[in-house]
DRENDO-1510 file (C-alpha; in Angstrom, 1 decimal, always signed):
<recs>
REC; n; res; u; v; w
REC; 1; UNK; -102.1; +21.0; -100.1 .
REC; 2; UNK; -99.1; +22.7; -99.1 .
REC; 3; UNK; -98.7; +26.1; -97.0 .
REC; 4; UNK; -98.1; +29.5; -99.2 .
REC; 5; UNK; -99.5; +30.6; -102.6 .
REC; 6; UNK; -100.2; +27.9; -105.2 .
REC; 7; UNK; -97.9; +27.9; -107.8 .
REC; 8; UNK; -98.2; +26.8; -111.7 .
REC; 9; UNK; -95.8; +23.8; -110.9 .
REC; 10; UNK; -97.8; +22.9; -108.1 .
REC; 11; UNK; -100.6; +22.6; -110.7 .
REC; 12; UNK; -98.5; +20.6; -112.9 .
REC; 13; UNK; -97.6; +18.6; -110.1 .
REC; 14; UNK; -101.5; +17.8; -109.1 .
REC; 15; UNK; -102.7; +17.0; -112.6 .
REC; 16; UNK; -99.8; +15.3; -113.7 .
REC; 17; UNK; -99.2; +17.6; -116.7 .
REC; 18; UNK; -96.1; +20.1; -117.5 .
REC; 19; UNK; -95.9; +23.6; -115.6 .
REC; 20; UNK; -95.5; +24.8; -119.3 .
REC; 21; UNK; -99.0; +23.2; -120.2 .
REC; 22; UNK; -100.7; +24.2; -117.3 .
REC; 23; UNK; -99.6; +28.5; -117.7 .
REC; 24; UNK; -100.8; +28.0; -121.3 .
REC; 25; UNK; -104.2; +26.4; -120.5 .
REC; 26; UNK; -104.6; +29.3; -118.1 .
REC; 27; UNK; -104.1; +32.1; -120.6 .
REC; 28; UNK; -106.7; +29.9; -122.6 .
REC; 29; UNK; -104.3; +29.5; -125.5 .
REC; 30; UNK; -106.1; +27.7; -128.1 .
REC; 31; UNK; -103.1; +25.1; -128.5 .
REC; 32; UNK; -104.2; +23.3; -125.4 .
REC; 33; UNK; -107.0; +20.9; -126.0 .
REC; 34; UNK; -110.1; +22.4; -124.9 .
REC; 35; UNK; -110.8; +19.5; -122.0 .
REC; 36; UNK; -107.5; +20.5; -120.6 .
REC; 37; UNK; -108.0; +24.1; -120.6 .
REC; 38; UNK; -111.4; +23.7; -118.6 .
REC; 39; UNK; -109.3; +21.2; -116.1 .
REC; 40; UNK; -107.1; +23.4; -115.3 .
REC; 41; UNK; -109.0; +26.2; -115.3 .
REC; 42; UNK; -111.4; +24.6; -113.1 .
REC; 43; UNK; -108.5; +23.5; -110.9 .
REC; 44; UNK; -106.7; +26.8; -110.6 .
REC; 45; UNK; -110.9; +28.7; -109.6 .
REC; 46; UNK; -111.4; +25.8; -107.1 .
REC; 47; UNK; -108.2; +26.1; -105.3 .
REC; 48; UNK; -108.0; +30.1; -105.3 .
REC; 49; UNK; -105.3; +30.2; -107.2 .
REC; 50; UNK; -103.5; +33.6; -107.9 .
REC; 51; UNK; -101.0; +34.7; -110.8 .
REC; 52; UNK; -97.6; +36.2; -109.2 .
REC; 53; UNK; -97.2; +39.8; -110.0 .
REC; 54; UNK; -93.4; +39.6; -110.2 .
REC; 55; UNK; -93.7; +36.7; -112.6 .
REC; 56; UNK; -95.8; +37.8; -114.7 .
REC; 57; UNK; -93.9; +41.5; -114.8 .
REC; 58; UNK; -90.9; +39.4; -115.6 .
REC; 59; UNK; -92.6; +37.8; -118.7 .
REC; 60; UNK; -94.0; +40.4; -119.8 .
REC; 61; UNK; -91.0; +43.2; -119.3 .
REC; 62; UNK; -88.2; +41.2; -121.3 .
REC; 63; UNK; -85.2; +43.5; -120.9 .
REC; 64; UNK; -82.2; +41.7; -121.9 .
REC; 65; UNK; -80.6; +41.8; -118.3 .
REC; 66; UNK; -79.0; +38.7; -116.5 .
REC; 67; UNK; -78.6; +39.0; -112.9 .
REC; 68; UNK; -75.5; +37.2; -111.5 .
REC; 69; UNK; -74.7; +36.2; -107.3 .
REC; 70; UNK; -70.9; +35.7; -106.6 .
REC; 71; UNK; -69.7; +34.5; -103.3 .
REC; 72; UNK; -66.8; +37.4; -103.7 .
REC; 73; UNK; -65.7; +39.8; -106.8 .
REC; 74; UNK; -62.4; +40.1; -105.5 .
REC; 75; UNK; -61.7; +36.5; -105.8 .
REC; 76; UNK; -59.7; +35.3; -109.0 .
REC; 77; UNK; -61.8; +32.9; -110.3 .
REC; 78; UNK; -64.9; +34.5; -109.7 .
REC; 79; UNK; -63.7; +37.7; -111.9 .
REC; 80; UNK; -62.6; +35.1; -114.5 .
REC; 81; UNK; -66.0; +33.3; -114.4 .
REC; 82; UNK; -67.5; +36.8; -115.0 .
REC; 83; UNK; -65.5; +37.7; -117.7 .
REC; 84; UNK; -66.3; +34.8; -119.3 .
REC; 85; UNK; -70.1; +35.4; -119.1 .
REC; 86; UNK; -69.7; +38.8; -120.1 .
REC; 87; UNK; -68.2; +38.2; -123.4 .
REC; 88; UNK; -71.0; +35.5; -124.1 .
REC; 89; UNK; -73.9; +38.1; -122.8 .
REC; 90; UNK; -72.5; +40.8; -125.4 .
REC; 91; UNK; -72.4; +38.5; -128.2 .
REC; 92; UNK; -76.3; +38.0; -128.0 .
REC; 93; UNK; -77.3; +41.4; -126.6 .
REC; 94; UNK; -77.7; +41.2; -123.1 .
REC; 95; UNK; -76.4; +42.6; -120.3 .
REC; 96; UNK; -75.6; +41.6; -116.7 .
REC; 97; UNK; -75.9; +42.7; -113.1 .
REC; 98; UNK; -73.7; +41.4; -111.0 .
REC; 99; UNK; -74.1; +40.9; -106.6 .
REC; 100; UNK; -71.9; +39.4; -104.1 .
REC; 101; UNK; -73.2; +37.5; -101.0 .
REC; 102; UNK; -69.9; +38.1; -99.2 .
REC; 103; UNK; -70.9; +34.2; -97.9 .
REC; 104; UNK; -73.4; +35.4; -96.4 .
REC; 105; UNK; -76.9; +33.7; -96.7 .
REC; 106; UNK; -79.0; +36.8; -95.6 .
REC; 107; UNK; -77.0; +38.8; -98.0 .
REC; 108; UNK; -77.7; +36.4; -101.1 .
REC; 109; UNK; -81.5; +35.9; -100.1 .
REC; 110; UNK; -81.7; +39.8; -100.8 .
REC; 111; UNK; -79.2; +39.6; -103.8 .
REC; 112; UNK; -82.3; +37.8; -105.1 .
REC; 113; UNK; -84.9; +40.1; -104.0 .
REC; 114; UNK; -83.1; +42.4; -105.7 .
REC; 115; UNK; -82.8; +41.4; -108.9 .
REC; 116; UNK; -86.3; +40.3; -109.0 .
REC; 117; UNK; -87.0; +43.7; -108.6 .
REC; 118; UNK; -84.9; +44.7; -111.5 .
REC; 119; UNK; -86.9; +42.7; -113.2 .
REC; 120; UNK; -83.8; +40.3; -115.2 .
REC; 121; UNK; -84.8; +37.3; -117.2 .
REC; 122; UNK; -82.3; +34.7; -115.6 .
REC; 123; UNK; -79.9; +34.4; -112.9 .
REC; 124; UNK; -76.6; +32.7; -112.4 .
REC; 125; UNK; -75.7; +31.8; -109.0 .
REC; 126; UNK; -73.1; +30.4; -107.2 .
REC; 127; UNK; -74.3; +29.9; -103.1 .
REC; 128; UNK; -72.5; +31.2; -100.4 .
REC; 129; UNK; -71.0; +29.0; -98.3 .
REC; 130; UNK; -73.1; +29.7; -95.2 .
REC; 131; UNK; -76.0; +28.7; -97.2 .
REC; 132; UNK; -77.9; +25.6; -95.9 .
REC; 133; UNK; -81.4; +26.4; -96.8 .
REC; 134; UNK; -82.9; +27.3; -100.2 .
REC; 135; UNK; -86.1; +29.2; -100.1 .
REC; 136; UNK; -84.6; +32.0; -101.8 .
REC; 137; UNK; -83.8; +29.8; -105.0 .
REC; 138; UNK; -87.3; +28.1; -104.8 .
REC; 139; UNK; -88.9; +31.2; -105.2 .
REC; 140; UNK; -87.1; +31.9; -108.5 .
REC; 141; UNK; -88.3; +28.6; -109.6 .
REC; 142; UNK; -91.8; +28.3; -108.5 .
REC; 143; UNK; -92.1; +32.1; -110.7 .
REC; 144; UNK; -91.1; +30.5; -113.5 .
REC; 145; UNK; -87.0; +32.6; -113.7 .
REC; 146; UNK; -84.5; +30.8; -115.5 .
REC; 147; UNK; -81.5; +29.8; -112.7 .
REC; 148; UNK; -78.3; +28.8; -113.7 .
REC; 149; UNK; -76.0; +27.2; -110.8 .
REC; 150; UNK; -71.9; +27.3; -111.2 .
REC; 151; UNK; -69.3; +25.7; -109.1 .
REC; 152; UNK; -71.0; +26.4; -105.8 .
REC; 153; UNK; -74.4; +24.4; -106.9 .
REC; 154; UNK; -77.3; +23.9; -104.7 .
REC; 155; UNK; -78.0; +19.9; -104.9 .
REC; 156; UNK; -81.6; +20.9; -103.1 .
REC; 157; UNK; -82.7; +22.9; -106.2 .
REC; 158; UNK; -83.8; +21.1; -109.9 .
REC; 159; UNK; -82.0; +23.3; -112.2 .
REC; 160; UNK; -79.3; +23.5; -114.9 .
REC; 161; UNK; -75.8; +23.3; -113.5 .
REC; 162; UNK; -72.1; +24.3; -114.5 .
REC; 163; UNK; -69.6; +23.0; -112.5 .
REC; 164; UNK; -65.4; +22.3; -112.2 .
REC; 165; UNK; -64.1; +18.7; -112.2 .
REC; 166; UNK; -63.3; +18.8; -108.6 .
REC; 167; UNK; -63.5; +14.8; -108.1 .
REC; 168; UNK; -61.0; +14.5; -110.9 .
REC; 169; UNK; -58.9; +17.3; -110.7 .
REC; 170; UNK; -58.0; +16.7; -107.1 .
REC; 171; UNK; -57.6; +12.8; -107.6 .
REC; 172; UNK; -55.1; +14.3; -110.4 .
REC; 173; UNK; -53.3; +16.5; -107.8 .
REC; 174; UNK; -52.9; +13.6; -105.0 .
REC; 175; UNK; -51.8; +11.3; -107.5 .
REC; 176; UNK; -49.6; +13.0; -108.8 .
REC; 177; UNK; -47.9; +14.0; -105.3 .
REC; 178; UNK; -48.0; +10.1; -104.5 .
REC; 179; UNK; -46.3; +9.3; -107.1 .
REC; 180; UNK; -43.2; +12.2; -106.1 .
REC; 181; UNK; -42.8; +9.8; -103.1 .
REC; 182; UNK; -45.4; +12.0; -100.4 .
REC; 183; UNK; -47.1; +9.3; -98.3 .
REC; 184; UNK; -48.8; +11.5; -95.6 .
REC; 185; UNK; -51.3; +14.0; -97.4 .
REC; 186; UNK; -53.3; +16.2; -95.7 .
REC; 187; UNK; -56.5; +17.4; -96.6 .
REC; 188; UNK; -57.6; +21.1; -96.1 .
REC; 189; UNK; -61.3; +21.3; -96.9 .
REC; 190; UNK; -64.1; +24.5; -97.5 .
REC; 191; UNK; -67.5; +23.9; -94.8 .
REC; 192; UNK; -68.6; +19.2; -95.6 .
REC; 193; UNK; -72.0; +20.6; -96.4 .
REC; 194; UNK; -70.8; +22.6; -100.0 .
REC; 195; UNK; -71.0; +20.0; -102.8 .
REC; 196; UNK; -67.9; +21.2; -104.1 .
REC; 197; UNK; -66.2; +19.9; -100.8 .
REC; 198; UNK; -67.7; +16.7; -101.2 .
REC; 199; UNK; -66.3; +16.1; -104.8 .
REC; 200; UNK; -62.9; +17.0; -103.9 .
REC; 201; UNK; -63.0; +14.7; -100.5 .
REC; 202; UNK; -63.6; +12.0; -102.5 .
REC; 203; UNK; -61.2; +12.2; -105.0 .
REC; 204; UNK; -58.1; +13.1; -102.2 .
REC; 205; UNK; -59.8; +9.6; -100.6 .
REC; 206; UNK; -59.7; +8.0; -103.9 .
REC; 207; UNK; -56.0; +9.0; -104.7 .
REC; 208; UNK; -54.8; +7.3; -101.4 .
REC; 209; UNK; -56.9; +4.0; -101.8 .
REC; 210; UNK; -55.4; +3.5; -105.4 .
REC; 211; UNK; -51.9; +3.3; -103.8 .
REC; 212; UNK; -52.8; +1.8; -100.9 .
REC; 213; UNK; -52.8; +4.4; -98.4 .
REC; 214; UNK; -54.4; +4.0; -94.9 .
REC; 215; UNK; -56.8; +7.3; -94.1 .
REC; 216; UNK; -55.5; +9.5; -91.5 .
REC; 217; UNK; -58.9; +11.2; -90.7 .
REC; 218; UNK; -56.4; +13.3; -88.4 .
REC; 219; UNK; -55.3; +14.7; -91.5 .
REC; 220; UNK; -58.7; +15.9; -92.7 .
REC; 221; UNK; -59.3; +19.7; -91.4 .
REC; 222; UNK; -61.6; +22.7; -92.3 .
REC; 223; UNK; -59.9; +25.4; -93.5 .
REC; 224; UNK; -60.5; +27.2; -97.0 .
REC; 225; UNK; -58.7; +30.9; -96.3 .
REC; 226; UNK; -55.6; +32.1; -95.8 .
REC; 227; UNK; -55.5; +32.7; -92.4 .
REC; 228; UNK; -57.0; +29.6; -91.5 .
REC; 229; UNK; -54.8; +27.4; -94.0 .
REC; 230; UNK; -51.5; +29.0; -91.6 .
REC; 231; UNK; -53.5; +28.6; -88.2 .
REC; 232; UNK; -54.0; +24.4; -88.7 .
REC; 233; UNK; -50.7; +23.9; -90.9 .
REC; 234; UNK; -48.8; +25.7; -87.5 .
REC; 235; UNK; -51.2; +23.2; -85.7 .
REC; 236; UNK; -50.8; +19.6; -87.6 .
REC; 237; UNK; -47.6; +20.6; -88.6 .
REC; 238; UNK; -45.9; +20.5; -84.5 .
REC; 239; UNK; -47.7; +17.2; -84.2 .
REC; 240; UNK; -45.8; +14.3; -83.6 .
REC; 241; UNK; -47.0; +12.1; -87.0 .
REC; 242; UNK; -46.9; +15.7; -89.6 .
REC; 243; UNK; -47.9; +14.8; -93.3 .
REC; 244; UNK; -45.5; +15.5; -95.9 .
REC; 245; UNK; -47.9; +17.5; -98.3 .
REC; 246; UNK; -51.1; +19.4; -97.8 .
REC; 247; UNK; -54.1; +19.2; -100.8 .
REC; 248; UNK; -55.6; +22.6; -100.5 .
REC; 249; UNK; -59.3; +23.9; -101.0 .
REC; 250; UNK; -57.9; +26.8; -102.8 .
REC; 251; UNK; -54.6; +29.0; -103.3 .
REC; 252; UNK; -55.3; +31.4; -100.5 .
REC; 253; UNK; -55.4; +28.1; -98.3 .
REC; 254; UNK; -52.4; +27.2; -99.9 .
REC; 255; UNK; -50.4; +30.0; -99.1 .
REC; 256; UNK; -51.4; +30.1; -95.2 .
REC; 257; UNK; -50.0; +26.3; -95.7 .
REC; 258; UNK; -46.6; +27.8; -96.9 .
REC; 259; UNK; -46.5; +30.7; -94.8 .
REC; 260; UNK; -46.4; +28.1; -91.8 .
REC; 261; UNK; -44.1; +25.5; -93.4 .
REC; 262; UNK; -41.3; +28.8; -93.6 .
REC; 263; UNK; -42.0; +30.0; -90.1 .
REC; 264; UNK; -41.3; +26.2; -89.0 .
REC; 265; UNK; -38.6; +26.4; -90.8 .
REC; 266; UNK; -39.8; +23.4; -93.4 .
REC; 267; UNK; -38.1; +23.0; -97.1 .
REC; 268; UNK; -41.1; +23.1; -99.6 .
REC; 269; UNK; -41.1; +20.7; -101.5 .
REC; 270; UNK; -37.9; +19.0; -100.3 .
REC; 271; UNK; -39.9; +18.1; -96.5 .
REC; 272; UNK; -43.5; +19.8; -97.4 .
REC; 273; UNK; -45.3; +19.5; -101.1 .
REC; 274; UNK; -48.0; +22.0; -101.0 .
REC; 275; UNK; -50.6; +22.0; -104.2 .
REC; 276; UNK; -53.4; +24.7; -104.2 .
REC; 277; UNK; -56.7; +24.8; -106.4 .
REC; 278; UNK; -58.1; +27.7; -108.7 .
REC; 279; UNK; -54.4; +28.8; -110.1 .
REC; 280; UNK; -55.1; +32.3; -109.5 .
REC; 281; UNK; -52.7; +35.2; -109.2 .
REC; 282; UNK; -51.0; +34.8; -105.6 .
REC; 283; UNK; -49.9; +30.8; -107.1 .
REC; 284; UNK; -47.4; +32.5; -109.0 .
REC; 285; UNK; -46.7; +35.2; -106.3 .
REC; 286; UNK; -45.8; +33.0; -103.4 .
REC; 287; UNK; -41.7; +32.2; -103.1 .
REC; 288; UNK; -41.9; +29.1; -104.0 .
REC; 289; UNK; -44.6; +29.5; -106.6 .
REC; 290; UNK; -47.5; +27.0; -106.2 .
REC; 291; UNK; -48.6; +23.8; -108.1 .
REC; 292; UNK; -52.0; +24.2; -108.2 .
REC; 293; UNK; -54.9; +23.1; -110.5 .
REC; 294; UNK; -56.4; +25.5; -113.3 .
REC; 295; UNK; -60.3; +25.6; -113.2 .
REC; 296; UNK; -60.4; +27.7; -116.3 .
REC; 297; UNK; -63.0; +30.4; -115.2 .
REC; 298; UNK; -63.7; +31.9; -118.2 .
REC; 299; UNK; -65.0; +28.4; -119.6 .
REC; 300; UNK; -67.2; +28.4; -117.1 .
REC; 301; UNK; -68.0; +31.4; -117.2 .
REC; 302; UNK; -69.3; +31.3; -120.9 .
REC; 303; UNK; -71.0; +28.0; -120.3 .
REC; 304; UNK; -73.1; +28.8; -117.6 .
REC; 305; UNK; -74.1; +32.0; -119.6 .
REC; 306; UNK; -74.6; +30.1; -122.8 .
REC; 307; UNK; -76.9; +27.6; -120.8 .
REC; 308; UNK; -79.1; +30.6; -119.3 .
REC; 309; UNK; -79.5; +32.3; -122.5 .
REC; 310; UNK; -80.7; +28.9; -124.1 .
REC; 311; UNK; -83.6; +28.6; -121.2 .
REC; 312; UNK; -84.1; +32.0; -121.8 .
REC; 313; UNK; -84.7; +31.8; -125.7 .
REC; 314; UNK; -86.5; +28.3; -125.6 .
REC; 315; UNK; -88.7; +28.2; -122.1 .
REC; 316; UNK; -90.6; +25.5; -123.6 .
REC; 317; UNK; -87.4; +23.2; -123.4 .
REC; 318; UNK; -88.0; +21.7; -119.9 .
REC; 319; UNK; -85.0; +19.3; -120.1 .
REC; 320; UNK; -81.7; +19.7; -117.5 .
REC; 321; UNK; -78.7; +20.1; -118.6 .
REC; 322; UNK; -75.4; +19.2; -116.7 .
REC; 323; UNK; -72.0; +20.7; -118.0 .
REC; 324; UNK; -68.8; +19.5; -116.1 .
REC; 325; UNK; -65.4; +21.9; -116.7 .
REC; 326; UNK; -62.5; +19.6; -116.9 .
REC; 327; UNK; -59.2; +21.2; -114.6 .
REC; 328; UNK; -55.3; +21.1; -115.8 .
REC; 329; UNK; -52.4; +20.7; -113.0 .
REC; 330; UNK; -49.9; +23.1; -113.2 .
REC; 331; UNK; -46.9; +22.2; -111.3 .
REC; 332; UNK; -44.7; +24.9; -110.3 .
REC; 333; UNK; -42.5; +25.1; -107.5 .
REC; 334; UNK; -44.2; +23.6; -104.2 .
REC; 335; UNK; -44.0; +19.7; -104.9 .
REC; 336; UNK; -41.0; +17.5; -106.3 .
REC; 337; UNK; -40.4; +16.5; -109.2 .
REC; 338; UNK; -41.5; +12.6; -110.8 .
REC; 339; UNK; -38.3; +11.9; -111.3 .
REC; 340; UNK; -37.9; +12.7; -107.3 .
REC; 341; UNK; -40.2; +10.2; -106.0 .
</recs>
């Protein structure tokens, strides 16, 4: 038996039968067969177990509110996201809370707390990228609240998910330098343990084995802000070997890149390609604007809260659903031309 209060699922989990079954058998509902009611009943008097206040206060105080965790509001494509699930929510009637975790895992583990307390029927999250461990999310799911993950998912956690191409759309974006005659890519990266990083690893390492490209793992850095997108471009960039492009986590990233190519005194593209991710506002703010790839937030956005109000509306549909947010380049000014390579 394991530590902590038993849960429904852990029920479920002992008598082979669905969570759903299991909270219906012990409100005695007469649609359950009467041998399983007593089971479980039985089961649930033997081992002690205990309803959870904030569960049931959740079930039973519906209030239309969705509670939402962002790693950062001021961050373009979070506010596009948002947008997104705001025209959605108002469509059907609800409403939303929104918190930031400032990537902070002690912040978001109280984010939570606090919209338990507000009592919302479901909440979309996307983890902070300090977050390694998820008892915070468990505790959502052991009571029974909907969760919705988005971009940021938690791969530790069985819920619904809503996430960006990033394999693809960075594959797309390597490619595509290749092909403009760059042959020394680097790769700046957000924290190896985020999912997100993982996925767009694997399509930069994809891009350079379909051309043949030995990997430089001296080209591989972390660096997902501004700041530190100028502090290793100033450092890779006075090495001996320098790459010829940079693949960026995001735009911020991407325009640390720039910032160092011009204070070396590097022609972008004509010497440096730079492509960013997320085509948010300082892509077409930079001098040279940025090639970068669109995520298109506000599908996202309306997808995650589309799925959320579905689990929401049906609880008895146990099934996972998986939606994947294709990207778009959109090549600007920092990388050549086809017709260059």
């Amino acid at each position: 038996m394991k530590k902590g209060p038993l849960t429904i699922k852990d029920i479920a989990k002992d008598l082979n039968i669905s969570p759903s079954t299991v909270s219906r058998a012990l409100k005695d509902n007469p649609d359950i067969s009467p041998e399983t009611r007593r089971i479980v009943q039985d089961y649930a008097k033997k081992h002690k177990y205990k309803p959870n206040a904030l569960a049931l206060s959740l079930r039973t105080q519906h209030n239309n509110i969705i509670g939402v965790i962002v790693p950062e509001l001021a961050n373009h494509f979070f506010s596009g996201v948002l947008s997104g699930m705001e025209t959605v929510a108002e469509e059907k009637d609800y409403h939303v809370i929104v918190c930031q975790s400032l990537e902070d895992y002690k912040k978001e583990a109280r984010n939570v707390q606090t919209l338990i307390k507000a009592r919302v029927c479901g909440i979309l999250i996307s983890q902070s990228k300090t977050t390694t461990k998820y008892d915070h999310f468990q505790e959502l799911i052991d009571n029974d609240i909907p969760v919705i993950f988005f971009d940021r998912i938690c791969t530790g956690i069985d819920s619904d998910k809503v996430v960006v191409d990033d394999y693809n759309g960075t594959l797309t974006a390597v490619d595509y330098m290749i092909k403009t005659g760059c042959k020394r890519i680097a790769f700046f990266s957000a924290p190896s343990h985020l999912e997100i990083s993982k996925n767009r690893k694997n399509g930069y390492l994809d891009a350079l084995r379909k051309h043949q490209i030995p990997v430089d793992e001296q080209l591989i850095r972390t660096a997902d802000t501004k700041q530190l997108g100028y502090e290793k471009a100033m450092e890779i960039l006075q090495e001996p070997n320098h790459p010829d492009a940079f693949m960026a986590m995001n735009d911020y990233t991407a325009s640390g890149i720039l910032l160092a190519c011009k204070k070396l005194g590097f022609k972008v593209p004509e010497e440096i390609s730079i492509c960013g991710f997320s085509n948010s506002n300082i892509s077409q703010d930079t001098d040279p604007m940025l090639t970068t790839m669109d995520q298109h937030p506000i599908e996202v956005g309306m997808e995650a809260m589309k799925l959320i109000l579905e689990k929401i509306e049906n609880p008895e549909n146990t099934s996972r659903k998986n939606k994947i947010i294709k990207t778009s380049l959109i090549v600007r000014q920092t990388t050549r031309n086809l017709s260059d390579g």
